[in-house]
C-alpha positions in Angstrom: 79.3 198.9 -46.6 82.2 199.6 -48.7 85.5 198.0 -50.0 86.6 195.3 -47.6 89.5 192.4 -47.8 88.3 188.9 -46.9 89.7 186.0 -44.7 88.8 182.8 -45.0 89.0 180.0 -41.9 87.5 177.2 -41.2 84.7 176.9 -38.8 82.3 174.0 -37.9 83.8 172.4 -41.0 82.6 175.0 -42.9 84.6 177.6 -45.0 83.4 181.0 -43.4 84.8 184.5 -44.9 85.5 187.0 -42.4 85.5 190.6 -43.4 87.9 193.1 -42.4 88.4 197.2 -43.9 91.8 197.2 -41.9 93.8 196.7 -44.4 94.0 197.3 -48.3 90.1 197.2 -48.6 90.5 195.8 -52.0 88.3 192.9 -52.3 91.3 190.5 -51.8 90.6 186.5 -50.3 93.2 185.5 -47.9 93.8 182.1 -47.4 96.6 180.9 -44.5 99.8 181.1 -45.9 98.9 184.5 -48.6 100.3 187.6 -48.2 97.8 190.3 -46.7 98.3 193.6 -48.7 98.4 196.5 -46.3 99.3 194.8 -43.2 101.8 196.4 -40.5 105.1 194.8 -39.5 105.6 192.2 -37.3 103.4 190.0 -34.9 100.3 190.9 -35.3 96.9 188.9 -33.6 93.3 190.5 -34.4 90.2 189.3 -32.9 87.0 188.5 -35.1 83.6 186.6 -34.2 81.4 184.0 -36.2 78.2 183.6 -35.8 75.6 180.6 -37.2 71.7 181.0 -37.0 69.2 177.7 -36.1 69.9 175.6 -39.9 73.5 176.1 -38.9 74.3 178.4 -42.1 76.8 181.3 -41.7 75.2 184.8 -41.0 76.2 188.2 -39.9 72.8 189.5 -38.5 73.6 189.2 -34.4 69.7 188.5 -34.1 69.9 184.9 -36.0 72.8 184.0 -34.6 72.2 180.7 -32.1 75.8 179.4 -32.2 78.7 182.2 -31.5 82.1 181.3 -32.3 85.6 183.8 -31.4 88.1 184.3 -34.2 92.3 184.9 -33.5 93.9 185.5 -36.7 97.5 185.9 -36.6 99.7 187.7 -39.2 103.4 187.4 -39.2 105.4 189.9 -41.3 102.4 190.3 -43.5 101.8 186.8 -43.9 98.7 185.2 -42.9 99.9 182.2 -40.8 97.6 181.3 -38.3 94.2 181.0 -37.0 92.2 179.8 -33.9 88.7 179.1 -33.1 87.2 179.1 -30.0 83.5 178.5 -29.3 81.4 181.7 -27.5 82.2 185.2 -27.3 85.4 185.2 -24.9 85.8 187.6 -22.1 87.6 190.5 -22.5 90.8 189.5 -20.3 90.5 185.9 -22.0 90.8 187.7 -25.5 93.7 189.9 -24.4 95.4 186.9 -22.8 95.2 184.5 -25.9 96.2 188.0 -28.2 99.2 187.9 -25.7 99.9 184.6 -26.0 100.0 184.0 -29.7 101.9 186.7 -30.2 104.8 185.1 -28.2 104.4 182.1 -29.8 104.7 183.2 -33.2 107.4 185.2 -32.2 109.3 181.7 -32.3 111.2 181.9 -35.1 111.8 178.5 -36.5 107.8 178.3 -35.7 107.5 180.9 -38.3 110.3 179.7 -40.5 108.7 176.3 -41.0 105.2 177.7 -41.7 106.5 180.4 -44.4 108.6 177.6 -46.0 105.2 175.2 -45.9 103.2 178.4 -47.4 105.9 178.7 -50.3 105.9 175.1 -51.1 102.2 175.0 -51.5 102.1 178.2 -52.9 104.8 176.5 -55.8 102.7 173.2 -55.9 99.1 175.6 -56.9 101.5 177.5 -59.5 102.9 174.0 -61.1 99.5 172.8 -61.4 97.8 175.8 -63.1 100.7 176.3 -65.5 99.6 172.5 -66.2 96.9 174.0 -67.2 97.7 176.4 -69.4 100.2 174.6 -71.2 97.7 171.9 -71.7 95.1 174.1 -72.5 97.7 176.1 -75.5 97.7 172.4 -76.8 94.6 172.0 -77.3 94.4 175.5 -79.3 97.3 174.9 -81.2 95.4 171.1 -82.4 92.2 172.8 -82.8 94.3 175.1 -85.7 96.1 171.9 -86.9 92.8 170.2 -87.1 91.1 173.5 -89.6 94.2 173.7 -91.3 94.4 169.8 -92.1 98.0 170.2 -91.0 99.0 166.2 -90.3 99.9 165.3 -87.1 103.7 165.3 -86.2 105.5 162.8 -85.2 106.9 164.1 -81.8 103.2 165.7 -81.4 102.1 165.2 -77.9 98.3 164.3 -78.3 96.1 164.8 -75.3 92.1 163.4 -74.5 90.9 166.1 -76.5 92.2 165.2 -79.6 89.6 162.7 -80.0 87.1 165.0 -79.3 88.4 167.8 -81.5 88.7 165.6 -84.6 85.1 164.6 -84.1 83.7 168.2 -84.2 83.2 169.0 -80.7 82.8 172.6 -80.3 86.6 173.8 -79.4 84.8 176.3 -76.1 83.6 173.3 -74.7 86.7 171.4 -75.2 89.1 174.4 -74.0 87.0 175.1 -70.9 86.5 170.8 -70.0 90.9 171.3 -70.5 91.1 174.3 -67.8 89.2 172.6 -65.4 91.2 169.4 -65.3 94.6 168.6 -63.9 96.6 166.8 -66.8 99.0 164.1 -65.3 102.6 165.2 -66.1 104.2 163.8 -69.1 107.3 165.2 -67.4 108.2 164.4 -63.7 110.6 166.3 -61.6 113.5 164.4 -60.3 113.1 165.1 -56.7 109.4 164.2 -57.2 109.6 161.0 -59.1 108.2 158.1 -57.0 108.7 160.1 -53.6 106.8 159.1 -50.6 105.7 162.0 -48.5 105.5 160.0 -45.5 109.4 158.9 -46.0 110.9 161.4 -43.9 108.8 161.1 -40.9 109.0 156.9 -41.3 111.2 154.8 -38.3 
């Protein structure tokens, strides 16, 4: 088959890759909001179909498929910022039409506007909370080398939950890979984040 990117969308409340060798064909996952390597300037809409076979699971082969679903993917700029689903295999002047009509649409440009700055945002919320991560997991290594060194703890020492478990003997694998799969709660909050309600600027 060779290289391919991938794009995933949600269909029948399922997460369903679609493949495409239009652009980059570099194995990427595109998720709305990412930034598809390869693709052309401006408003672009591309047509892709879904299919499901008879245990409604996801599958490629035309001659299981029971349950046929049409795919508009739009890309703005090189941004991947829409997507619509629409049950059946569309006509041919129903596909064009709908091609024609997202593309004015997106060519709105607080539209776009809004959904690049609701992209970044999320984008900087993923980033904060792997860093999180990281810094909790360099932590833990640097109390798994106080703990063989018998260094005593210091007083400003942060300590997190895997202290405990370090100091008892816990392999330090187990303990570094339990600490890269959690989100630690900050011990330092942002002060535009501090006790802000989401819902506050859209509250009468």
């Amino acid at each position: 088959m060779g290289m391919f990117d991938s794009f995933y969308v949600e269909i029948a409340g399922k997460s369903i890759e679609l493949q495409s060798k239009r652009f980059d064909c570099v194995l990427e996952h595109y998720r709305q909001g990412d930034v598809v390597s390869g693709a052309e300037a401006g408003i672009r809409v591309y047509l892709d179909h879904a299919g499901f076979d008879a245990e409604g699971e996801h599958t490629w082969r035309d001659e299981e498929q029971v349950r046929r679903f049409s795919v508009f993917l739009v890309i703005a700029h090189g941004v991947f910022v829409d997507c619509e689903v629409e049950e059946g295999e569309v006509s041919l002047e129903a596909a064009l039409r709908r091609i024609r009509e997202l593309g004015e649409r997106w060519e709105d440009s607080a539209r776009l506007l809004n959904r690049l700055v609701l992209a970044l945002s999320d984008k900087q919320a993923r980033v904060d909370a792997l860093m999180r991560r990281i810094h909790y997991a360099q932590a833990a290594l640097a109390e798994v080398r106080r703990i063989r060194t018998a260094e005593p703890k210091g007083i400003l020492r942060f300590s997190g939950d895997y202290t405990e478990r370090l100091e008892r003997g816990d392999d330090p694998l187990d303990v570094l890979e339990e600490v890269l799969g959690e989100d630690p709660a900050e011990v330092f909050v942002r002060g535009d984040q501090e006790g802000r309600d989401p819902l506050a600027p859209y509250l009468l």
